[in-house]
C-alpha positions in Angstrom: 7.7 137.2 -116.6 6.0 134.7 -118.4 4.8 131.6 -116.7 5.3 128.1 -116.4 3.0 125.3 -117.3 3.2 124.5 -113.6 2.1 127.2 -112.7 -0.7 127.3 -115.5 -1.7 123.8 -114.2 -2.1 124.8 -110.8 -4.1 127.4 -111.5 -6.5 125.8 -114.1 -9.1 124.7 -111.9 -11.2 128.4 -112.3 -10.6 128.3 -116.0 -12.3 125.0 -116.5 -9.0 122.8 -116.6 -10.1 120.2 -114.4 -12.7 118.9 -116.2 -13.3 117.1 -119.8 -13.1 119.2 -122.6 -15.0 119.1 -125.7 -12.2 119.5 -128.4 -12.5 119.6 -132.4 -9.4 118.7 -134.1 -9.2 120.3 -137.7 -6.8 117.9 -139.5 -6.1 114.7 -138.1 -2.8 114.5 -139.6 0.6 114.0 -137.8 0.4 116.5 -135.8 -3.6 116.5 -135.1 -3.8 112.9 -135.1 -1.4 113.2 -132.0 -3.3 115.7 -129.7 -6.3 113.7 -131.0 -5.5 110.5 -129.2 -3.4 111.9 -126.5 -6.6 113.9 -125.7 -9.0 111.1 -126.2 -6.9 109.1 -123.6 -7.0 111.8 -121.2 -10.6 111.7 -120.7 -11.8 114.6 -122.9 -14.5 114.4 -125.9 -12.6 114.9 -129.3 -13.9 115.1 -132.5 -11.8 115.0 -135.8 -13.2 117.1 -138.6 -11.6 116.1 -142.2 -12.4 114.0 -145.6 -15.0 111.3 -145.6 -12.0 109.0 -146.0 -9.9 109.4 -142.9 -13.9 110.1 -141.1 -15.2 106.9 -142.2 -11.9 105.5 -141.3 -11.8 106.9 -137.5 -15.2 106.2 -136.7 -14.5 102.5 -137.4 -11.2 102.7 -135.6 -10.3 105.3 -133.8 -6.9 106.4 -134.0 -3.9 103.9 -133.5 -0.5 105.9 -132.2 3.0 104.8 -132.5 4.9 106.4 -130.0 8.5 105.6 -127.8 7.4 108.2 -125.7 3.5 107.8 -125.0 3.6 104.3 -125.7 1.4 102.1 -128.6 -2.0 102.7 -127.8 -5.5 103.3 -129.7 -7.9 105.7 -128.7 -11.5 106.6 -129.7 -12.9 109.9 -131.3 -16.1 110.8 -133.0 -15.5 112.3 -136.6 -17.1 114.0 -138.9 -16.4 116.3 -142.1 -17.9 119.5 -140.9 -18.2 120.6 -137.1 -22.2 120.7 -135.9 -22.1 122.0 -132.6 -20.1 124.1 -130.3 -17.0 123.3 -128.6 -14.3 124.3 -125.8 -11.7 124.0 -128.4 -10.5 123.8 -131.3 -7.3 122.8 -132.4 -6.7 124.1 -136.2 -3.6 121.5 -137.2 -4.1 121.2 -141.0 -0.8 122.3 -143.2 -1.2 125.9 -144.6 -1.5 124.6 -148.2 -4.9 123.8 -146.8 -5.7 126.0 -144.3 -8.2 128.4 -146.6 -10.5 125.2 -147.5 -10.2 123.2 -144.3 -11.7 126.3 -142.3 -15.1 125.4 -144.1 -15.5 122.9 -141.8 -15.2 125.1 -139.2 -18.1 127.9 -139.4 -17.6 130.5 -137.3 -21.2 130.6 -135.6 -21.5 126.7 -135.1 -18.0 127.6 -132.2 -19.6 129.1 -129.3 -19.3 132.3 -127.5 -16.2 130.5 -125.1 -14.8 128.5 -127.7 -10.9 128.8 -128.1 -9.2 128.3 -131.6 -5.9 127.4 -131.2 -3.5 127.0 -134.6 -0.6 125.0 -134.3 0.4 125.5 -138.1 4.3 126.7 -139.3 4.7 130.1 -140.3 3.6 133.0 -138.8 1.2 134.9 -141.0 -1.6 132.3 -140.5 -3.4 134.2 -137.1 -4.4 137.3 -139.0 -6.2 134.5 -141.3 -8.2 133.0 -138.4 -8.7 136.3 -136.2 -10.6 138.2 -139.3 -12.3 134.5 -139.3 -13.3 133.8 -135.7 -12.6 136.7 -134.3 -9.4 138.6 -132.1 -10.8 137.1 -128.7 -11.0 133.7 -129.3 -7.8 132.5 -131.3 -4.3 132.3 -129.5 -1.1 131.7 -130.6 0.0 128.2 -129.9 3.5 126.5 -131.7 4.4 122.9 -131.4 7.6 121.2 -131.1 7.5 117.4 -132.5 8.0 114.8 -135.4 5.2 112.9 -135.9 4.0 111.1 -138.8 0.5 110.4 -140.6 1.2 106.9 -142.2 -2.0 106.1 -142.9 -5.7 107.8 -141.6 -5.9 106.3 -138.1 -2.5 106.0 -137.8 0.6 107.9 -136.8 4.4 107.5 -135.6 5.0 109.7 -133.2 9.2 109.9 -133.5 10.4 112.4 -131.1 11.5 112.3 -127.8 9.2 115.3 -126.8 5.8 116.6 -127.8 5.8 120.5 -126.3 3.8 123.7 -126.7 3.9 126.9 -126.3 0.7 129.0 -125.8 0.7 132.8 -125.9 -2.0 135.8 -127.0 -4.5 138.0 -124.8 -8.2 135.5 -125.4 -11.7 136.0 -123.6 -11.1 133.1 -122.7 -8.2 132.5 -120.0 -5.3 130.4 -121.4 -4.2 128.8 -118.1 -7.1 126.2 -118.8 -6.1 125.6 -122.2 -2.6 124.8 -121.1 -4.0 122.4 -117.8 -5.8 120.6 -120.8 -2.9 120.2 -123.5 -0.8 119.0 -119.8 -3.5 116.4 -119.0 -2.5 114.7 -122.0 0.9 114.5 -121.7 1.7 117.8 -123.7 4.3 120.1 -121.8 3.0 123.3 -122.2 4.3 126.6 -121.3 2.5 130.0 -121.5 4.5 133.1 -122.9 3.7 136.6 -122.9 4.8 137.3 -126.5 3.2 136.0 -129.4 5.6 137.3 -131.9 8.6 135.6 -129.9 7.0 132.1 -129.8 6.1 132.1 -133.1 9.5 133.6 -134.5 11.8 131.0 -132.3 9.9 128.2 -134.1 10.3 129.6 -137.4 14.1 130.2 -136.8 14.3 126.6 -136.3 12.1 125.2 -138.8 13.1 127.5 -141.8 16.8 126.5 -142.0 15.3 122.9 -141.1 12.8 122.9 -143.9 14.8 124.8 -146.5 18.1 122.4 -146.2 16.2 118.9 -145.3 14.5 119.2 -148.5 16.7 121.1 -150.7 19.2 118.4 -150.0 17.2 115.3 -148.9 18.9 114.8 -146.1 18.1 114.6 -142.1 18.8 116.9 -139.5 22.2 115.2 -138.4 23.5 115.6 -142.2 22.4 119.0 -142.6 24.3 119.9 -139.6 27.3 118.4 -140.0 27.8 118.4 -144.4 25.7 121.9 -144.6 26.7 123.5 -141.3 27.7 127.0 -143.4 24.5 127.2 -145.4 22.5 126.1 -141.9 24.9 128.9 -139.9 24.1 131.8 -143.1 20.2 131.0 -142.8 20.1 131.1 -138.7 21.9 134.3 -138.9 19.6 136.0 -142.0 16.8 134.8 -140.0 17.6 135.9 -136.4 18.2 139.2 -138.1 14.8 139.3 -139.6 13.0 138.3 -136.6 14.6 140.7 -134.3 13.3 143.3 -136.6 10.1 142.0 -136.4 10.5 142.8 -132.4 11.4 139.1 -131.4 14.7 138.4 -129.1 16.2 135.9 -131.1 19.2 133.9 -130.0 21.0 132.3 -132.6 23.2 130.3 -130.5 20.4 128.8 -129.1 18.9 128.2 -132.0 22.2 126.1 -133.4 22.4 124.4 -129.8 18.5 122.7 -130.9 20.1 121.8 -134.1 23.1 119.7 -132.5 20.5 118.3 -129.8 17.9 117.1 -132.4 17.5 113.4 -133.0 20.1 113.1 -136.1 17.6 111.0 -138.1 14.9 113.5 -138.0 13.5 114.7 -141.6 11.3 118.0 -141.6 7.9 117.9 -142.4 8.4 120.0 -146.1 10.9 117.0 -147.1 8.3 114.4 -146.3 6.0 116.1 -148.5 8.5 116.6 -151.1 9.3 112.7 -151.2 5.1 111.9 -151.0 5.0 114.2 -153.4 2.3 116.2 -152.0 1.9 120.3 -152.0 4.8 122.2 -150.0 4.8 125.1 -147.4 7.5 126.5 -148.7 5.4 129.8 -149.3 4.1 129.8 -145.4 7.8 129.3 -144.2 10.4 130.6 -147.0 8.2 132.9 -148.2 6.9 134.5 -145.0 10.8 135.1 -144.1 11.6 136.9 -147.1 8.4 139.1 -146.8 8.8 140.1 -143.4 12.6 140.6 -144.1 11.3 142.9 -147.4 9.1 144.6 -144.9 12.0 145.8 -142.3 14.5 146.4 -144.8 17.1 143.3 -143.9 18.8 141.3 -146.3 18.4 137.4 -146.2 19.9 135.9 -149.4 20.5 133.1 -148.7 16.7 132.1 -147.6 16.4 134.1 -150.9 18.5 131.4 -152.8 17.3 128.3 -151.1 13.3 129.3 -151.5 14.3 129.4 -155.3 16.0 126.1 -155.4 13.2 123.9 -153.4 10.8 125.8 -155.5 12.6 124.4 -158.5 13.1 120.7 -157.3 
């Protein structure tokens, strides 16, 4: 049975948890900027590797967070474009259109022997990617549910009501510390004994999110109310798919997340559409349809939609 993150927390004390953590944060975006400063606040060393720009930019000001639920705060980190020494963790939060590039910041020997990578990217094709990179016993499978914004380097909104992880894959290094850590901030985290089901549940949110949000350029509480047959088709295609991929997929849970999501939520494909920045449509579309090529199941709709945000 898998186990809570009280019971991870309780535990953590062997695994390191109780003490500060030297963390790298690959990506100070919306997502990275987050754990960043919620890290920072809880006592641990963090270091945020990206462009001279947003470096130059932290190390004059740290990182200023927006948040209803953490509160308006600024918190220090050191930064710096390329990571120089080794670390507890690292947290790999860049968007996949990126990933391949952004890893040169990271080389593999510069880690340490205890070092954790843990990826909290959409899709799920990404940990073969960092395993052949930093090997099978040091990267886990992590997924993150939040909205939160990058608005400027320094600076994010922080939008949702929750920030929460999920942590799951067999690492030398025990993962009951990692979650004590991600908790001290503020982060609920939950451990899970399948890999594959963590990261499928996410994506069997976020494509039908991602696909109608920006195929329409509308929120959450439009899609499901003036698209609820397109959102019903994909959650169906997709639980199919991921069930043959060996995960349990529920799709009435899936819907009931849809209805309780914060109606004036955009997903983080349709912000990029709008900024006009590169898309993961590839790492969440695309990795549907080739998984549902791979098991034989037919998802035409996904098929259909990946086509038309590809077009816009």
């Amino acid at each position: 049975m898998p186990s809570t993150a009280h019971d991870a927390v309780d535990t953590a004390s062997a695994e390191g948890g109780s003490r500060p953590w030297t963390v790298a944060v690959l990506g100070p975006g919306g997502v990275g900027g987050l754990l960043a400063a919620l890290l920072s606040r809880a006592g641990h060393r963090v270091i945020c590797l990206a462009g001279e720009t947003t470096v130059r930019a932290l190390n004059e000001g740290g990182i200023r967070v927006r948040s209803g639920r953490f509160g308006d705060f600024t918190a220090a980190v050191e930064a710096d474009t390329a990571l120089r020494e080794p670390v507890d963790l690292c947290v790999v939060a860049v968007k996949h259109t990126a990933l391949d590039a952004a890893l040169d910041r990271v080389p593999p020997a510069v880690l340490g022997a205890d070092s954790l990578v843990l990826p909290l990217l959409n899709g799920i094709e990404h940990l073969d990617t960092l395993r052949r990179r930093y090997g099978e016993d040091r990267v886990a499978a992590g997924v993150i549910r939040v909205e939160s914004t990058r608005v400027a380097p320094g600076v994010i909104e922080h939008g949702s009501p929750f920030a929460e992880i999920d942590l799951a894959g067999r690492t030398a290094r025990p993962l009951t510390g990692l979650a004590a850590v991600l908790e001290s901030a503020g982060l609920h985290t939950r451990l899970a004994e399948s890999e594959t089901d963590i990261l499928w549940r996410k994506l069997a949110f976020l494509a039908p999110l991602a696909l109608l949000t920006t195929r329409y350029g509308a929120t959450v509480g439009t899609v499901r109310t003036d698209h609820r047959e397109e959102l019903l088709a994909l959650v169906d295609e997709i639980t199919a798919v991921g069930r043959a991929a060996g995960a349990p997929l529920d799709p009435d849970r899936t819907l009931a997340m849809y209805d309780a999501f914060p109606a004036g939520t955009k997903s983080s494909m349709q912000r990029d559409a709008e900024a006009g920045r590169a898309l993961e449509l590839d790492a969440i579309g695309g990795a549907v349809l080739r998984a549902a090529k791979r098991h034989g199941v037919p998802a035409p709709t996904v098929a259909r939609l990946v086509s038309e945000v590809a077009s816009l």
